[in-house]
Steps between C-alpha positions, in 0.01 A plus 500: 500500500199709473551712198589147319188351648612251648522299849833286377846632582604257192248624286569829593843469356412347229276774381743768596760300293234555191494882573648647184483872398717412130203497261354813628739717634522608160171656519514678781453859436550704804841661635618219737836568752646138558734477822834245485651489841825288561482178664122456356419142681197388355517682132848528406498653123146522449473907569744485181368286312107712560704796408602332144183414441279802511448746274334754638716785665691337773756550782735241643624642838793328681504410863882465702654357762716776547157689614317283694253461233601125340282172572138451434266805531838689624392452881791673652462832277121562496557847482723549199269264334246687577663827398601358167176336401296817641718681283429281173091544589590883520654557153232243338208611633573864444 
């Protein structure tokens, strides 16, 4: 609740429910790596539809199942996660 200031659970939600990245992902300008595990839970679709909207150089990397690295914030596959966005940060920031 804090970074929404607020002391509500409701309005919490409510503000989080406002969040909205369409109207300036557009003018983001820096290289961004966006994850998409499977079985997202709370975001389903929404690394995609980030991906479609910027325009600066970009990097959709898939998360699986089949390697322990699906669900939100890939908990069971830390390490590959790490390896592959480690990676990404190594050829970008070269």
């Amino acid at each position: 609740m804090r970074p929404f200031g607020s002391s509500s659970y409701y309005d919490t939600y409510k503000a989080a429910m406002r969040y909205n990245l369409t109207d300036v992902a557009g003018k983001i300008t820096c290289p961004m790596l966006i994850t998409e595990p499977a079985n997202e839970s709370f975001w389903p679709g929404q690394s995609r539809q980030l991906y479609d909207l910027l325009t600066s150089p970009k990097k959709l990397v898939h998360f699986s199942e089949s390697d322990g690295t699906d669900l939100h914030c890939e908990p069971k596959g830390t390490g590959l996660r790490d390896l592959r966005v480690f990676n990404w940060l190594d050829g970008t920031l070269r």
